[in-house]
C-alpha positions in Angstrom: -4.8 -19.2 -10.3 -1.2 -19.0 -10.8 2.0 -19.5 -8.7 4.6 -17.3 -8.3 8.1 -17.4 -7.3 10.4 -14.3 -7.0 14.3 -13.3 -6.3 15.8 -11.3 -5.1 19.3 -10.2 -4.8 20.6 -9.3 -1.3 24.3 -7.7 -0.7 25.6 -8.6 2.4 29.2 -8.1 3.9 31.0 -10.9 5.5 33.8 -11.5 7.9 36.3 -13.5 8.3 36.1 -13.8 12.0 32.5 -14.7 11.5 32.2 -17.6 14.0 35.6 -16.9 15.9 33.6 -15.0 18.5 34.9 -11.3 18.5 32.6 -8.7 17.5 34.7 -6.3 17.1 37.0 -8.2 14.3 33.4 -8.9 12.8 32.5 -5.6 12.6 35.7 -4.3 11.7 37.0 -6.6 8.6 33.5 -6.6 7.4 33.4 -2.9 6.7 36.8 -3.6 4.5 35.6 -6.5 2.6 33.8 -6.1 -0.5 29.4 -6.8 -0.2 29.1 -10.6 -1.4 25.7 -11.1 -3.4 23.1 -13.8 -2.5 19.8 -14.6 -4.1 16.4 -14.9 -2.0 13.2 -16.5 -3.1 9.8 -16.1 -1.8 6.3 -17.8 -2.9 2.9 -16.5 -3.5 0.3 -16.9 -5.9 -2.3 -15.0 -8.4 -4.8 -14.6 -10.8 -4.9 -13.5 -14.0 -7.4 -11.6 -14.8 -7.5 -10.6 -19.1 -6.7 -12.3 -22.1 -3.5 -10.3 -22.6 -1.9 -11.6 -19.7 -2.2 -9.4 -16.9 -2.3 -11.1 -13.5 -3.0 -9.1 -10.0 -1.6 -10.3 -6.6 -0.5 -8.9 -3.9 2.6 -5.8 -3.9 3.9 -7.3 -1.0 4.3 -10.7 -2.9 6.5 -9.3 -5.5 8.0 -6.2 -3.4 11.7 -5.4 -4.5 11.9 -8.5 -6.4 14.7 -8.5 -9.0 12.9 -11.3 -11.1 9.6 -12.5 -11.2 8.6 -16.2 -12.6 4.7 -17.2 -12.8 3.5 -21.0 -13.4 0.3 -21.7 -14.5 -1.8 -24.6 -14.0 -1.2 -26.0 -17.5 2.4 -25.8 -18.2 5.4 -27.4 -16.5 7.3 -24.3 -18.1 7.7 -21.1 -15.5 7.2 -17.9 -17.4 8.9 -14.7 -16.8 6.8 -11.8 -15.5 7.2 -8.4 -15.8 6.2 -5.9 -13.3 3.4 -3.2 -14.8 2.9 -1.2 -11.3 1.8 -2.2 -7.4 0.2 0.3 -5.1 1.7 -0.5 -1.5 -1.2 1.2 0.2 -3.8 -1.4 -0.6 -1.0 -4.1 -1.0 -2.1 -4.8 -4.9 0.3 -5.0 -8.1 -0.2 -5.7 -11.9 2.0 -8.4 -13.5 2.2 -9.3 -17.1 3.6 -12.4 -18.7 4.2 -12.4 -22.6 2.6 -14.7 -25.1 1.3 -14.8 -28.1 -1.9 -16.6 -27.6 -4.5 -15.5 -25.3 -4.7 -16.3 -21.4 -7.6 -18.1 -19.6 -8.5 -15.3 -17.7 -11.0 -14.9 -14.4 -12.6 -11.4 -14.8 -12.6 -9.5 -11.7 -17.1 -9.5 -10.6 -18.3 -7.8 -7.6 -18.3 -7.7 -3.5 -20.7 -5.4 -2.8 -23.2 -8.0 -2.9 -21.9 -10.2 -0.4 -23.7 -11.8 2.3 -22.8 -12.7 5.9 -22.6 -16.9 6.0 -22.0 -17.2 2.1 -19.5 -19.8 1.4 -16.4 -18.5 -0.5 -13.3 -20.7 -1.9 -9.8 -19.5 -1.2 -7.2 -20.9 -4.1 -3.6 -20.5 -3.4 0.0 -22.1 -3.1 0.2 -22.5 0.7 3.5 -22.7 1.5 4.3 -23.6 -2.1 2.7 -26.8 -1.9 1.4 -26.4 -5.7 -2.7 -25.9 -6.2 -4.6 -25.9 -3.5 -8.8 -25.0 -2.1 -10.1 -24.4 0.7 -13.6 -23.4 1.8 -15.3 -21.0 4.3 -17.9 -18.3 5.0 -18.2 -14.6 4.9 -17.7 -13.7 8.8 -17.7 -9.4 7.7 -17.8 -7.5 4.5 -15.7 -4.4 6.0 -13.8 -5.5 8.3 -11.1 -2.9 9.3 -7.4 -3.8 9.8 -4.1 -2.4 10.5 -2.0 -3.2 7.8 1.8 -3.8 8.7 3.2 -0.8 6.6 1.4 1.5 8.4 -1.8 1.8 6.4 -5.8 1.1 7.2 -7.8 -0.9 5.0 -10.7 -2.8 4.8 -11.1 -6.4 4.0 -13.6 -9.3 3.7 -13.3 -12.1 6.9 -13.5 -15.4 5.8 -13.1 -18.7 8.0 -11.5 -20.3 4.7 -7.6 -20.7 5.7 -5.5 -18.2 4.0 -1.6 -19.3 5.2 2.0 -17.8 3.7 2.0 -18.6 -0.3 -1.6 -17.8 -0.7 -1.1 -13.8 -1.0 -1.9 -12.7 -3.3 -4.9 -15.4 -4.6 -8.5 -15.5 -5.7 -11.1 -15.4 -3.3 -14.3 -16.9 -5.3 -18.0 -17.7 -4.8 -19.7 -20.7 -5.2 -20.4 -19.5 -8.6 -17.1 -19.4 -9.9 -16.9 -15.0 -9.5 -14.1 -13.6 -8.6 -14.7 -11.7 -5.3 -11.6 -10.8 -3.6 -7.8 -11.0 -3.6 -6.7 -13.3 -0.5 -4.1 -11.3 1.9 -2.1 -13.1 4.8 -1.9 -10.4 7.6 -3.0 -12.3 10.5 -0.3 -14.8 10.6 -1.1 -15.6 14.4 -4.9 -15.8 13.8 -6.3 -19.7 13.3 -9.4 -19.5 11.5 -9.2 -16.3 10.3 -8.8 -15.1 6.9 -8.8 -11.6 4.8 -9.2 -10.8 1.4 -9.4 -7.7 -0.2 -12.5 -7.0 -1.8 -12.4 -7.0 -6.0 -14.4 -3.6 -6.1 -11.4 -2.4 -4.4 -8.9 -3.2 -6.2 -10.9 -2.8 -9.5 -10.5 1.2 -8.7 -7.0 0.8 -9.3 -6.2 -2.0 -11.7 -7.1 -0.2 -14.9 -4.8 2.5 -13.6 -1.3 -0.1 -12.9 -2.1 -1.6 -16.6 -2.7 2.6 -18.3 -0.4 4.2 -16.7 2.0 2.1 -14.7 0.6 3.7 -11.4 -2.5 4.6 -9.3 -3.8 8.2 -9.9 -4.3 9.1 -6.7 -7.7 10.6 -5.7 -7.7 14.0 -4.2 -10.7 15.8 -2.1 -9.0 18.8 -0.6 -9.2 18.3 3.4 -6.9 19.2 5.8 -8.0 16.1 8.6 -7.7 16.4 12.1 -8.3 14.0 15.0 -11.9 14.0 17.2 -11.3 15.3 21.0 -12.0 12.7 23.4 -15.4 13.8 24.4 -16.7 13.8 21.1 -15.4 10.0 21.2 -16.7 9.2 24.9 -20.3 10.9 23.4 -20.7 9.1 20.1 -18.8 5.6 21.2 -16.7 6.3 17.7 -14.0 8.2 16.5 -14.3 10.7 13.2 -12.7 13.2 11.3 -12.6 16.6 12.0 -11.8 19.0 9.1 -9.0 21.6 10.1 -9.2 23.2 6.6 -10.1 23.4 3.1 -8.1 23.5 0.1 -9.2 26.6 -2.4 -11.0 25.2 -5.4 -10.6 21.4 -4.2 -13.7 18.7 -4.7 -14.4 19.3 -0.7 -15.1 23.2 -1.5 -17.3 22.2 -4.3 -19.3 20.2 -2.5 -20.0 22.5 0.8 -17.8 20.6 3.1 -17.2 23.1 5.5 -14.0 23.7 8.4 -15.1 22.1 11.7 -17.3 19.3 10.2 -16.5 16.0 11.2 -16.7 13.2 8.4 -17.8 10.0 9.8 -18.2 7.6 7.1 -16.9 7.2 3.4 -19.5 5.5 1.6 -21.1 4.2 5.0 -17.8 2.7 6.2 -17.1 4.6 9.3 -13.8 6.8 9.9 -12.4 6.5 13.5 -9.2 8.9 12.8 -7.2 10.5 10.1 -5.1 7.6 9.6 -8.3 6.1 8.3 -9.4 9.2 6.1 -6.0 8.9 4.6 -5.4 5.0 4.3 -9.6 5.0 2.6 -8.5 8.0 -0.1 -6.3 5.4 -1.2 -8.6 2.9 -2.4 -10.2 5.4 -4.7 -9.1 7.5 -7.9 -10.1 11.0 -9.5 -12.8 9.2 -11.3 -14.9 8.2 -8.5 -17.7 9.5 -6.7 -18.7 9.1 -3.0 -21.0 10.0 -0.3 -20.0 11.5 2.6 -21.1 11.4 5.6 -20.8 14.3 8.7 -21.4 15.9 11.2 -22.1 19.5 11.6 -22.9 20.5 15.2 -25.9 18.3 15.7 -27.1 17.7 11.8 -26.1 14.7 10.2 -25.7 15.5 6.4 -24.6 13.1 3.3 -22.8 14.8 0.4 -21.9 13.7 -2.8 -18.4 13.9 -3.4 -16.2 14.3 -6.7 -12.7 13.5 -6.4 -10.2 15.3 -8.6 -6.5 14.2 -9.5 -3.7 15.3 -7.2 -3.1 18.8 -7.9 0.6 19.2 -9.4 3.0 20.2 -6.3 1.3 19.1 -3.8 3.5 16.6 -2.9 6.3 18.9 -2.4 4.1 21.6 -0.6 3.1 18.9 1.8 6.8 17.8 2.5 7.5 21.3 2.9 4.8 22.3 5.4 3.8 18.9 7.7 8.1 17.5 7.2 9.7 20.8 6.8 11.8 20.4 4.0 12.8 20.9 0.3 14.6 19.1 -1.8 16.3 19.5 -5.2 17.6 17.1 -7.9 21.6 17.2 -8.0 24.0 14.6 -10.3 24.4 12.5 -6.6 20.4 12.4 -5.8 18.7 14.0 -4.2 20.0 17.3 -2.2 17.7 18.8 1.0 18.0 22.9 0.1 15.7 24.2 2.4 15.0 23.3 5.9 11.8 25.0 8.1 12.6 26.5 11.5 11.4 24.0 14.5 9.6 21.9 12.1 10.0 17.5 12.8 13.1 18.0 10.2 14.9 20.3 11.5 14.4 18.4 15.2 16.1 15.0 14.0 18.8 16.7 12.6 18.8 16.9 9.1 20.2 20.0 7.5 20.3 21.6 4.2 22.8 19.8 2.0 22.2 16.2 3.4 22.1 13.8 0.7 18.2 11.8 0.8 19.1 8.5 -0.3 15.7 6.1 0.9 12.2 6.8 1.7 11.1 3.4 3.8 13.5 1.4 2.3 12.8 2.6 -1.3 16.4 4.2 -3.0 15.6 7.8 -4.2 17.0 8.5 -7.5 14.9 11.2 -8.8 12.4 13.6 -7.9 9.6 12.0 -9.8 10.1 8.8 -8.2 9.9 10.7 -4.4 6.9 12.3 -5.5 5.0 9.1 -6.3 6.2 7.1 -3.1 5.5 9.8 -1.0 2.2 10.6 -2.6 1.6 6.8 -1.6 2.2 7.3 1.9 0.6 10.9 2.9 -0.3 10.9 6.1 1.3 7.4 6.8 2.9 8.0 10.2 6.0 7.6 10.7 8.1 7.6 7.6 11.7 5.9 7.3 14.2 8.2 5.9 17.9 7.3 5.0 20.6 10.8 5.2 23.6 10.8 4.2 25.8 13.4 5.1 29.7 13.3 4.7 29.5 9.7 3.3 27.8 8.4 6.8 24.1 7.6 7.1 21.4 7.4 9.3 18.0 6.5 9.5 15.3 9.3 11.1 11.9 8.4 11.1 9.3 11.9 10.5 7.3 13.1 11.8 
């Protein structure tokens, strides 16, 4: 286990006035004055998991930090880490710190195998108090939670405290195996904590250390939401499937329109914001079963998922946002904007300037493409427009 400390630089503008009482001098001066910068730090911890060097925490550990410094358990010396790629979607990222020699390293095992009462050891830096263990048991295997960006996954409940500075940790058996990487999401909860399971995150590791980013899985489903009497019938929600993509893995494996899918790999789908946040955890090399419902069969299929065809991304902010963009020496320019779509009803028009996607500064149509195939059907998104050097923020759809 390591610890791991972050900055980040914050602009902010200050006032004069500030403290004189009047708001409007505040807010005044302060647009005048030139942004002063200050440095933030936070705390959290992680594991590394190779001999080169590679250590996997938590993205929101490390998110928009301008430097990144890692201490392990035998040196007084922090290192410097460098950030190889984080998936916001599962809340994982790859770090790598340089050395010649090679890291003690805890392989990532499995956490398919768990069972309900095993006793599991949570390792962290609780509120950067250096080292520390504690112990619990294995409450659920798939537990589903909300996660604060917006997304679904699942996670493994422990009774072992997980508190602030321990995202980002190893979650262990008694046997040394590293099951899970320990997530603080239930900062209200006493006695609760939730890690996500290591054959999770192993679907996306190798691709943050190849390629610098997840290659995101792709099955060719157009998903709907359930009516409530199918919901009041079955006492569960599903998926219904509005339409099929020509050609995609779902057309290849006889998923038909009006099925509804639910489970993926026997964890069961209560909406579309499931189906989508569930995609995420997998890439184009893995296989699944999935289970529907067609009228009153219940059929399993197997599954191949395929890479995300090229322009889809742009087709889907096209047809669900309803708008294009184009690359311009500024950023990037809306062109095209679709008649009564949830664009054109906030207001944006063609020729706005699109300088953040959820807090993320846009610089380049690549860089869109991959943050927004991290979010499909994440409801809402946060965009910043700029138009005639004023912004505002619109949330779609």
């Amino acid at each position: 286990m390591v610890n791991i400390r972050t900055e980040q630089i914050v602009e902010r503008r200050s006032s004069p006035f500030f403290g004189f009482g009047d708001s409007m001098f505040e807010q005044f001066f302060s647009e005048m004055l030139p942004p002063r910068s200050y440095t933030t730090q936070s705390l959290g911890s992680g594991v590394i998991v190779d001999r080169a060097g590679h250590i996997l925490t938590n993205a929101h550990v490390i998110d928009k930090a301008s430097k990144i410094f890692v201490a392990l358990p035998d040196r007084r010396q922090e290192l410097e880490a460098t950030l190889i790629g984080q998936d916001d979607r599962i809340d994982l990222a790859v770090l790598k710190i340089a050395g010649e020699e090679e890291f003690a390293f805890l392989p990532p095992a499995r956490s398919d195998n768990l069972l309900l009462g095993e006793t599991v050891i949570a390792i962290g830096n609780p509120l950067g108090l250096g080292h520390s263990i504690t112990t619990g048991i294995v409450s659920s295997t798939q537990r589903r939670i909300q996660l604060e960006h917006g997304h679904a996954s699942v996670f493994i409940q422990t009774d072992a405290l997980i508190n602030p500075g321990n995202s980002g940790g190893p979650l262990i058996n008694i046997n040394g195996d590293l099951i899970g990487i320990n997530t603080a999401i239930a900062r209200q909860a006493q006695g609760i904590g939730f890690s996500i399971p290591i054959d999770m995150a192993k679907r996306v590791v190798d691709d943050l250390i190849r390629y610098g980013r997840v290659r995101h899985a792709f099955l060719g489903v157009v998903p709907g939401q359930v009516g409530e009497r199918f919901i009041r019938s079955r006492g569960e929600g599903g998926v219904l499937v509005e339409k099929i993509l020509d050609e995609s893995p779902a057309q290849q494996a006889g998923l038909r329109v009006a099925d509804v899918i639910v489970a993926i790999d026997g964890v069961p789908l209560a909406s579309k914001e499931d189906y989508y946040s569930f995609l995420a955890t997998y890439t184009p090399d893995d296989k699944v079963v999935l289970s529907l419902l067609r009228g009153l069969d219940e059929i399993n299929l197997d599954v191949q998922f395929s890479a995300l065809p090229e322009g889809y991304v742009m087709a889907y902010t096209r047809r669900v946002l309803g708008f294009g963009l184009r690359q311009s020496r500024i950023g990037l320019l809306v062109d095209t904007i679709e008649e009564n779509s949830p664009a054109d009803q906030v207001g944006i028009q063609s020729g706005d300037l699109i300088a953040k996607l959820d807090g993320y500064e846009l610089e380049s149509l690549d860089q869109f493409r991959q943050l927004m195939a991290e979010r499909l059907g994440r409801e809402p998104l946060e965009f910043l427009v700029v138009r005639n050097n004023r912004g505002y923020l619109v949330e779609l759809p």
